[in-house]
C-alpha atoms as a printed R data frame, in Angstrom:
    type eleno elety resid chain resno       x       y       z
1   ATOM     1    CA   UNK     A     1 118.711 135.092 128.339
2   ATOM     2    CA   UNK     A     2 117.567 133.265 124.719
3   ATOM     3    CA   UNK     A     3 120.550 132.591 122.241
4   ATOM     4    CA   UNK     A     4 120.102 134.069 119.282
5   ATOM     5    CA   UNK     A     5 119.513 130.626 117.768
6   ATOM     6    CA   UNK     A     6 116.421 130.285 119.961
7   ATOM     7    CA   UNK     A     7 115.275 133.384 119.207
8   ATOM     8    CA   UNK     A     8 115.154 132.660 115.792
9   ATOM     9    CA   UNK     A     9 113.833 129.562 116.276
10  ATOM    10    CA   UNK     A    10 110.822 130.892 118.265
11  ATOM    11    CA   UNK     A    11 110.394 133.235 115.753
12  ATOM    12    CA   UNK     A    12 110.264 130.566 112.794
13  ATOM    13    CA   UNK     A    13 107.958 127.945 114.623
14  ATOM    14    CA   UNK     A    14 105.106 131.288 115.177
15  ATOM    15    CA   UNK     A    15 105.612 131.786 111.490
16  ATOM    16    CA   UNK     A    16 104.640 128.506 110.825
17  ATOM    17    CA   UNK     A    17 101.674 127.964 114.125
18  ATOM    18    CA   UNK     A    18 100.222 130.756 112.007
19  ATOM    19    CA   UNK     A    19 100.441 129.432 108.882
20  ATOM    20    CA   UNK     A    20  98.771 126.215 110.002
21  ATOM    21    CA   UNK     A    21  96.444 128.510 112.244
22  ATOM    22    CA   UNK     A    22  95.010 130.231 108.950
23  ATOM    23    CA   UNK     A    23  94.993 126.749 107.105
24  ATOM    24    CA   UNK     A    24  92.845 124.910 110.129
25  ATOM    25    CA   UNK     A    25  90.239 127.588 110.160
26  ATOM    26    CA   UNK     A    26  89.219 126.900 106.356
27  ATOM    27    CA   UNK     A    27  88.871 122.925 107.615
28  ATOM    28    CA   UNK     A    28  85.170 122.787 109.089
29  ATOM    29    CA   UNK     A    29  83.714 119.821 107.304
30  ATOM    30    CA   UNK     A    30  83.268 116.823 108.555
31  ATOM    31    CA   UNK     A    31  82.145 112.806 106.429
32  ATOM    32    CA   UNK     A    32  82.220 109.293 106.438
33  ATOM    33    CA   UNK     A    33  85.468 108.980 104.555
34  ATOM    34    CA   UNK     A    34  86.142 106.067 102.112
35  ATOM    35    CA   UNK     A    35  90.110 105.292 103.225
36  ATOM    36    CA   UNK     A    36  92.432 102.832 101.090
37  ATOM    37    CA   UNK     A    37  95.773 101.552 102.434
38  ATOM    38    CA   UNK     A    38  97.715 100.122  99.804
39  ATOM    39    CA   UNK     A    39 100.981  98.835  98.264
40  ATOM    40    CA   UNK     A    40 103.693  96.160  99.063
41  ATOM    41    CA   UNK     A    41 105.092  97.383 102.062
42  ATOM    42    CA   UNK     A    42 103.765  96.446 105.135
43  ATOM    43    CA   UNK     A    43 101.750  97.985 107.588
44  ATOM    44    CA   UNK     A    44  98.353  98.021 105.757
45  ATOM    45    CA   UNK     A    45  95.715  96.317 108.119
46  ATOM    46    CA   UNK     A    46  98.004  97.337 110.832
47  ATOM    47    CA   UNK     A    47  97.440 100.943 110.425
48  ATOM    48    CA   UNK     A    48  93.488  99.919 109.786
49  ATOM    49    CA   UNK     A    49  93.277  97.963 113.392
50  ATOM    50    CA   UNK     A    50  95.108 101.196 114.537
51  ATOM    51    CA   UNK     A    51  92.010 103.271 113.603
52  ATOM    52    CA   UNK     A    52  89.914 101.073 114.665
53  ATOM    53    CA   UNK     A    53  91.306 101.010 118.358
54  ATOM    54    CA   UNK     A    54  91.394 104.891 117.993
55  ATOM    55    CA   UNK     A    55  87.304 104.476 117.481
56  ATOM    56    CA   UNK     A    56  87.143 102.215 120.302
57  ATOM    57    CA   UNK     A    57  88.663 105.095 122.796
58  ATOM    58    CA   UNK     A    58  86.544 107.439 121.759
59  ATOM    59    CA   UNK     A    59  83.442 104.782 122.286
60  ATOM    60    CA   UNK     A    60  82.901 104.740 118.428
61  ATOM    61    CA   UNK     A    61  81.075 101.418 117.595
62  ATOM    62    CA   UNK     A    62  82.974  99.824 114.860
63  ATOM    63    CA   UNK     A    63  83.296  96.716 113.124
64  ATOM    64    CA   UNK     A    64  85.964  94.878 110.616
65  ATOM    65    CA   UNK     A    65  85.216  92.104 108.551
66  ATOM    66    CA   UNK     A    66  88.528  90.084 107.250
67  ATOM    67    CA   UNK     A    67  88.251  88.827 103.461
68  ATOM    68    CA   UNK     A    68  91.388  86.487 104.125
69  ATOM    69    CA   UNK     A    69  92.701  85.952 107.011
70  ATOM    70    CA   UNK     A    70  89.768  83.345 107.788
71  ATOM    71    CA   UNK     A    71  90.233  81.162 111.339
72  ATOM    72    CA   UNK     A    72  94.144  82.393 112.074
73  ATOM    73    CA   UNK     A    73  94.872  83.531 115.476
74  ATOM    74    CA   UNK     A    74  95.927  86.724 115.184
75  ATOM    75    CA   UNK     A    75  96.626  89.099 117.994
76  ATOM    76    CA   UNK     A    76  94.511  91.998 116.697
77  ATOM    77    CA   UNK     A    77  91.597  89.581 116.973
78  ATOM    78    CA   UNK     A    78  92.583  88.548 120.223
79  ATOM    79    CA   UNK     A    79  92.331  91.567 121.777
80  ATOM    80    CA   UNK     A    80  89.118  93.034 119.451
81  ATOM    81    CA   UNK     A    81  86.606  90.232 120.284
82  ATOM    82    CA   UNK     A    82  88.163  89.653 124.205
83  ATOM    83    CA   UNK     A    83  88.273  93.210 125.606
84  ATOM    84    CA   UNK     A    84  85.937  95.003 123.023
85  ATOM    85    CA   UNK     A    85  83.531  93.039 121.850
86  ATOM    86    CA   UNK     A    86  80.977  95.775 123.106
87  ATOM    87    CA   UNK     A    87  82.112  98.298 120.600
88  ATOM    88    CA   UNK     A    88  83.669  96.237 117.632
89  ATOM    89    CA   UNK     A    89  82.624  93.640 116.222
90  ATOM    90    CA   UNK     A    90  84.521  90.775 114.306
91  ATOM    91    CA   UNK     A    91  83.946  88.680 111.435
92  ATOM    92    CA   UNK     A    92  86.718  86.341 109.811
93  ATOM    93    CA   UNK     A    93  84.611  85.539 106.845
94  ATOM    94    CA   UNK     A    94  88.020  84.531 104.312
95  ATOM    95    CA   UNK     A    95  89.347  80.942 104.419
96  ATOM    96    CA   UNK     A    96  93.338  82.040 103.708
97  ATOM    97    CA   UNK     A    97  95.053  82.936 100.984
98  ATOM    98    CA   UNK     A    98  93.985  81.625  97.590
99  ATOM    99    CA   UNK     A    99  96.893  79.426  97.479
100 ATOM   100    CA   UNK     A   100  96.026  77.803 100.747
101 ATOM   101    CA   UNK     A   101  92.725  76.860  99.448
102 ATOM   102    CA   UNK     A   102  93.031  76.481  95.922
103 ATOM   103    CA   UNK     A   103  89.736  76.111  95.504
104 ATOM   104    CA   UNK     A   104  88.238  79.480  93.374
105 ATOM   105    CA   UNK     A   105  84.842  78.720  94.134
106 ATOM   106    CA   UNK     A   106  85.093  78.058  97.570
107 ATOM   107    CA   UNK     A   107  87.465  81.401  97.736
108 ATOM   108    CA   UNK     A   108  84.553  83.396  95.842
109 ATOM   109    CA   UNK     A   109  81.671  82.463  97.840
110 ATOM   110    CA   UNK     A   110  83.656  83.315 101.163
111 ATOM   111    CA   UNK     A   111  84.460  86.734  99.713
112 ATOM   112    CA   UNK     A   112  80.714  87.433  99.162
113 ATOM   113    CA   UNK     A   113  79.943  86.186 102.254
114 ATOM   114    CA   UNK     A   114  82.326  88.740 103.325
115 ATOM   115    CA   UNK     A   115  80.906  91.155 100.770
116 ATOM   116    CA   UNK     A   116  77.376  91.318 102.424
117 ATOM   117    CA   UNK     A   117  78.398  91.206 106.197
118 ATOM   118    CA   UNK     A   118  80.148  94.025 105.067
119 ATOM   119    CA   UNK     A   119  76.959  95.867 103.267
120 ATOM   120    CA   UNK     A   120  74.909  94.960 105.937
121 ATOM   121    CA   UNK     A   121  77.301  97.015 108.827
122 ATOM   122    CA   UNK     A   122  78.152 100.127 106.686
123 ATOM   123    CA   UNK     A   123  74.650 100.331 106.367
124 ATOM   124    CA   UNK     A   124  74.203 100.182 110.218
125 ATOM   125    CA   UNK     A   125  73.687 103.784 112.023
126 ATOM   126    CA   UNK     A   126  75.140 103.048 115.136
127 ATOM   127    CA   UNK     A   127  78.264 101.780 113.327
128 ATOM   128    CA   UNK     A   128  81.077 104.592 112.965
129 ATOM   129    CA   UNK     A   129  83.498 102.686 111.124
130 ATOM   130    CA   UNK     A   130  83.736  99.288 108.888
131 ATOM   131    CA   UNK     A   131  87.331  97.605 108.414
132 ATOM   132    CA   UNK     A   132  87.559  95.825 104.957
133 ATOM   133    CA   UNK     A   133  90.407  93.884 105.522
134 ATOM   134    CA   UNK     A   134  92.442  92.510 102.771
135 ATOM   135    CA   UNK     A   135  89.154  93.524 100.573
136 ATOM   136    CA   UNK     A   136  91.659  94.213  97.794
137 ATOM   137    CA   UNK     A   137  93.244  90.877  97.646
138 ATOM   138    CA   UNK     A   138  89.194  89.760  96.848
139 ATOM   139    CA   UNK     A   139  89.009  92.646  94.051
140 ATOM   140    CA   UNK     A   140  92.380  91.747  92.499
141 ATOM   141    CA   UNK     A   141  90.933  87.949  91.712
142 ATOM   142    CA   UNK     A   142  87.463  88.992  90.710
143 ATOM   143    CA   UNK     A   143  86.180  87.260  93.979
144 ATOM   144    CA   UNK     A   144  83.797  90.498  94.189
145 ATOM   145    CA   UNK     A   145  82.523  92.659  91.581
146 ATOM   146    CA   UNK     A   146  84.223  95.822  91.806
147 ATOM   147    CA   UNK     A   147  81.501  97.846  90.078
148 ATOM   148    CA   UNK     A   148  78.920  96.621  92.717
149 ATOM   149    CA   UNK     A   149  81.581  97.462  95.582
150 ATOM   150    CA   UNK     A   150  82.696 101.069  94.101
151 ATOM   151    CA   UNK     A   151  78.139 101.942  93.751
152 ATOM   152    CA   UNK     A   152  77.678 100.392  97.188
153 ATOM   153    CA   UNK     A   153  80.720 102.840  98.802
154 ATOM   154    CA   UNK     A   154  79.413 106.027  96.114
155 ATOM   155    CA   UNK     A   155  75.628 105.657  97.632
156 ATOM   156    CA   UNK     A   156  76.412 104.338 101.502
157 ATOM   157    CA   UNK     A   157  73.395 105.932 102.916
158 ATOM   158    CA   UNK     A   158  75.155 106.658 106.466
159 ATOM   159    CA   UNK     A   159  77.095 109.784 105.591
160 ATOM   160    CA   UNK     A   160  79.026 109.784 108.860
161 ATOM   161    CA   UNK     A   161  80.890 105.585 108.481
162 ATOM   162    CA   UNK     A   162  83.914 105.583 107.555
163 ATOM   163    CA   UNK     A   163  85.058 102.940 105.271
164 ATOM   164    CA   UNK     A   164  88.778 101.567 105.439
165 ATOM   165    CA   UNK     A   165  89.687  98.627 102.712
166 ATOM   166    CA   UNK     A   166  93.474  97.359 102.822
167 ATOM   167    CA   UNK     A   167  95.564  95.412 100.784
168 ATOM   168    CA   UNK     A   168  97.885  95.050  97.895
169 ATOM   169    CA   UNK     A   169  97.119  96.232  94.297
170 ATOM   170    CA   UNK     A   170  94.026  98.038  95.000
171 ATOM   171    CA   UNK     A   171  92.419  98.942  91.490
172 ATOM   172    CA   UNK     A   172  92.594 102.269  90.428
173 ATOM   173    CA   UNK     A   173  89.027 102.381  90.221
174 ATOM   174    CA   UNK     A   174  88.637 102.042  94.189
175 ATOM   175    CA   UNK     A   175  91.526 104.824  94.194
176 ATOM   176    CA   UNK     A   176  89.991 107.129  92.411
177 ATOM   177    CA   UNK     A   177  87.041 106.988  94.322
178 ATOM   178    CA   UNK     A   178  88.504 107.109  97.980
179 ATOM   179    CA   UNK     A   179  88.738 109.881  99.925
180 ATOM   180    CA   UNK     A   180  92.498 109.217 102.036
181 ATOM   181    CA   UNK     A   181  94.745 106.706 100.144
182 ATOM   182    CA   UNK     A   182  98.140 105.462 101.898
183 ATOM   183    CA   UNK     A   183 100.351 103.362 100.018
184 ATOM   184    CA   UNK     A   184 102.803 101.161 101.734
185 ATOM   185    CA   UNK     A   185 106.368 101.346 100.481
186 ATOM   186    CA   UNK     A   186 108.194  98.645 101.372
187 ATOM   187    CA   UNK     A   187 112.244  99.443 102.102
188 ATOM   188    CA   UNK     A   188 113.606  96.069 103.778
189 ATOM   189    CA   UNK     A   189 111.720  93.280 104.647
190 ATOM   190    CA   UNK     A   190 113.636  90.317 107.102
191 ATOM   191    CA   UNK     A   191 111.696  87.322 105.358
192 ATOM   192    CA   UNK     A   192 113.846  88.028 102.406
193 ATOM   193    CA   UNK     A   193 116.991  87.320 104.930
194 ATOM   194    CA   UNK     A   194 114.905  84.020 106.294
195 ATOM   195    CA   UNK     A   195 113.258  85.332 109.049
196 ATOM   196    CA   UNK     A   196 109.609  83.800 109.440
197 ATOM   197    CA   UNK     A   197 106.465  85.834 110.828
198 ATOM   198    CA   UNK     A   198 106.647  86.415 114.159
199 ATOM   199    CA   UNK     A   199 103.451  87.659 116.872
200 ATOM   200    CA   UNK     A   200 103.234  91.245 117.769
201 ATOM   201    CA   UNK     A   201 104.901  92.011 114.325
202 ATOM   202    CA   UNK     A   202 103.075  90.181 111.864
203 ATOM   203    CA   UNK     A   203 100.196  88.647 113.634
């Protein structure tokens, strides 16, 4: 015999199945959608590598191209280019953060190298998805020209890619323009306490 309790339970959850119901039916559009992930706190190309592996189970070809991260090991890459290589591609076009380098040149012709492997997949048909990772780290130093990036992503002539660029400070500009934008709030992070970057966490 349902409690009460349950009873008004059930009661409240139809209430709100119906709600949600009547607000799914209006949602019949579909696009390529132009996503940002943003802010300090981490999780940013995480959550981008987890769309990306979402794309690869539904046997969505998909590609990322990674502004900064250059030759690192990383496990994301690991996996991508050993198990999927089939449906995503890879390209580690940065050479490392701009302090690793110090060298602004060097930094801004790896970016556009970046910049046009990237123009050259979004523009692909058979690609369903581009990763831009750490693309706003580039836009934040001027590596890129963020006028030519925010035309390129208005007119991308395959309206069914989706886009997703990650990083800190991502310009307004690029904000205003996407279509989903996430930022990252971070609440405690253990490198302040002296704890180092660790695989399967950071990397």
């Amino acid at each position: 015999m349902p409690t009460e309790d349950n009873l008004r339970h059930a009661e409240k959850m139809a209430r709100i199945k119906a709600a949600r119901d009547r607000m799914m039916a209006g949602k019949q559009g579909e696009k390529g959608l132009i996503i940002v992930h943003t802010g300090k706190g981490k999780g940013k190309s995480s959550s981008g590598f987890g769309m990306i592996l979402r794309c690869i189970a539904h046997e969505m070809p998909c590609a990322v191209v990674q502004f900064i991260k250059g030759s690192w090991d990383t496990g994301e890459r690991r996996v991508l280019t050993g198990h999927f290589g089939d449906l995503c591609q890879f390209y580690a076009m940065g050479e490392g953060f701009t302090w690793e380098t110090q060298d602004r040149e060097r930094d801004i012709a790896a970016a556009r190298a970046g910049w046009e492997k990237a123009k050259e997949l979004i523009r692909d048909p058979r690609i369903r998805m581009v990763l831009l990772d750490e693309i706003n780290i580039a836009l934040r130093y001027d590596y890129l020209d963020l006028d030519e990036v925010l035309v390129f992503l208005r007119s991308k002539n395959q309206p069914m890619t989706h886009v997703v660029l990650t990083g800190r400070n991502a310009r307004p500009e690029l904000i205003e323009l996407a279509d989903l934008v996430t930022e990252m709030e971070q609440v405690k992070h253990p490198f302040r306490d002296g704890i180092k970057a660790q695989p399967g966490v950071e990397f």
